[in-house]
C-alpha positions in Angstrom: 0.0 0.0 0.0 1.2 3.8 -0.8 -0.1 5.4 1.9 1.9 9.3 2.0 4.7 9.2 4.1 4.1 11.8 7.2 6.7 14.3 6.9 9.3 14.2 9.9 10.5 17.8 9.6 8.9 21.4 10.7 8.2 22.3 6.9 8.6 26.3 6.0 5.0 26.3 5.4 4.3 24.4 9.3 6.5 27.4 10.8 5.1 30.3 8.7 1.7 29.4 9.4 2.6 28.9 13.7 4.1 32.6 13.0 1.4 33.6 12.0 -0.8 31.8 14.6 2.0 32.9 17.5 1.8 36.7 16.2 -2.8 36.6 16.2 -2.2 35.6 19.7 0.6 37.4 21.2 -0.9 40.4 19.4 -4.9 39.9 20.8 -3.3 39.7 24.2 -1.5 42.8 24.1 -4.2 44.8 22.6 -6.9 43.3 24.6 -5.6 43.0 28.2 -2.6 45.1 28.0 -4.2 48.6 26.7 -4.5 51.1 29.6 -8.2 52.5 28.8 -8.4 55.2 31.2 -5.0 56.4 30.4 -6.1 56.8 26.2 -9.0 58.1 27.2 -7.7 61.0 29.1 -4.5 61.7 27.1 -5.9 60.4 23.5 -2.3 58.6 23.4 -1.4 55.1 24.1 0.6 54.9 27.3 4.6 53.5 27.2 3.3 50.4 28.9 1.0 49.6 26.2 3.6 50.7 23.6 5.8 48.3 25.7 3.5 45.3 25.9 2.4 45.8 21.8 6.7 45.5 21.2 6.6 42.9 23.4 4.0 40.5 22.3 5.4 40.9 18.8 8.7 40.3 19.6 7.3 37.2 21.6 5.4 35.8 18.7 8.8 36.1 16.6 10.9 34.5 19.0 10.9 31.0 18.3 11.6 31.4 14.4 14.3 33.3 14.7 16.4 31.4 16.5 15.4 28.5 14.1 16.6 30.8 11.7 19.5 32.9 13.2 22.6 30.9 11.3 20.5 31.9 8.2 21.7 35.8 7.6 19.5 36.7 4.5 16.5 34.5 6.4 16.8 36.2 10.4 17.2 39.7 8.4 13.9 39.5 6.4 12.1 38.5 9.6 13.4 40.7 11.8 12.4 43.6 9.4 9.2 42.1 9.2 8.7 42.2 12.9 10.3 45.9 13.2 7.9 46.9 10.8 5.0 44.8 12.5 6.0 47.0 15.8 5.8 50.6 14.7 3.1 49.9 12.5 0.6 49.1 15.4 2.0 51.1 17.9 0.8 53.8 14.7 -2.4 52.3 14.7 -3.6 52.3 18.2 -2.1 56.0 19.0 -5.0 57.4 17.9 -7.9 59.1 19.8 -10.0 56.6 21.9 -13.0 55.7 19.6 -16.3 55.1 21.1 -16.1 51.5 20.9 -12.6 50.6 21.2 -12.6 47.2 21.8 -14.5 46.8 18.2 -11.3 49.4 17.0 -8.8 47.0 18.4 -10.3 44.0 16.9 -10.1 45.6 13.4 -6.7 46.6 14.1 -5.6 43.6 14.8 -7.2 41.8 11.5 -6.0 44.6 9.6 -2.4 43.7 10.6 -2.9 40.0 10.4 -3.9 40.6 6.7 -0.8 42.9 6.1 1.4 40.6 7.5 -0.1 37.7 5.6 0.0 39.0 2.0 2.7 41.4 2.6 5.7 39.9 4.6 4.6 36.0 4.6 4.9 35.3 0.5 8.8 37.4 1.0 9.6 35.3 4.3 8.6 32.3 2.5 11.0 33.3 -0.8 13.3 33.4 1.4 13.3 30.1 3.4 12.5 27.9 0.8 15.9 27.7 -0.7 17.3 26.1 2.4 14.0 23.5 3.0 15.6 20.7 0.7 18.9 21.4 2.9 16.7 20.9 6.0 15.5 17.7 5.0 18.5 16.2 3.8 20.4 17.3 7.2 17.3 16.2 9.1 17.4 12.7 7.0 21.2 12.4 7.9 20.7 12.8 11.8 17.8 10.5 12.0 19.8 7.8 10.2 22.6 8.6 12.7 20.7 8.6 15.9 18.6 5.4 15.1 21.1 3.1 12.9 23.0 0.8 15.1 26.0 0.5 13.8 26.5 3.9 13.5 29.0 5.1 16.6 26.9 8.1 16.9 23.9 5.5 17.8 26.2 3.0 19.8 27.3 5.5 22.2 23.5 6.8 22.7 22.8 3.1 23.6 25.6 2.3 25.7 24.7 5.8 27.7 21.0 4.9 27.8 21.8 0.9 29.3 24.3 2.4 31.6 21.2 5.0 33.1 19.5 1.9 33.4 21.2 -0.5 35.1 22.5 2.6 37.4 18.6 2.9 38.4 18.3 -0.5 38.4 20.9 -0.8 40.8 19.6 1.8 42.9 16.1 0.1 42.9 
């Protein structure tokens, strides 16, 4: 039977798509527990705690992928821009007068930047990833056949360390 082989790696597509995912939540938290409502209300400005905890969440959201990325120069540079950009353009968003209903503004703010992030940055971060997938995989491949081959030393000395662990608890038992 030819049943499709589940793939073993984080695919560009898999990591894209938890950025995204990462950013709609990091973001919704900032905007809607973070925001200090009296203060915008009586100053029409966000507060530098909000401005804070906006920079925050989206440098949180970003976190993860770029250190998957960060020996990848031309990779970590097109996200970091992405999430530079991310930051001043909501902090730009939300510094505006308090509207009426301001939990409806923030809502639409923050699908507004999810669909700028999506068509704008994700099809360029993509471009720029998929170059190095196949090198992933093949790296990936190599490891696994490493790790889990017996007769390779790399797998010997794993088993030798795990049956000594054991028969040290054993011992102990």
């Amino acid at each position: 039977m030819d049943a499709p082989r589940k793939s073993r790696y984080f695919s560009v597509e898999d990591q894209l798509f938890e950025l995204m995912h990462d950013l709609e939540v990091y973001l919704c938290r900032a905007l809607f527990h973070e925001v200090n409502h009296a203060y915008w209300a009586a100053t029409t400005r966000q507060s530098k705690d909000t401005e804070y905890e906006i920079r925050h969440a989206i440098t949180e959201a970003f976190d993860v992928i770029l250190r998957r990325w960060e020996n990848v120069s031309d990779v970590r540079a097109m996200l970091a821009a992405s999430r530079d950009i991310l930051k001043d353009g909501v902090i730009m968003c939300v510094d505006v007068p308090r509207p009426p209903d301001a939990d409806a503004f923030l809502a639409r703010v923050l699908e507004n930047v999810m669909v700028f992030f999506g068509s704008s940055w994700i099809p360029r971060i993509d471009a720029a990833m998929l170059p190095y997938q196949h090198n992933i995989e093949v790296i990936q491949r190599n490891w696994r056949r490493c790790y889990y081959e017996p007769n390779h030393p790399i797998c010997k000395r794993r088993l030798v360390r795990q049956f000594e662990k054991m028969s040290l608890e054993m011992q102990s038992v």
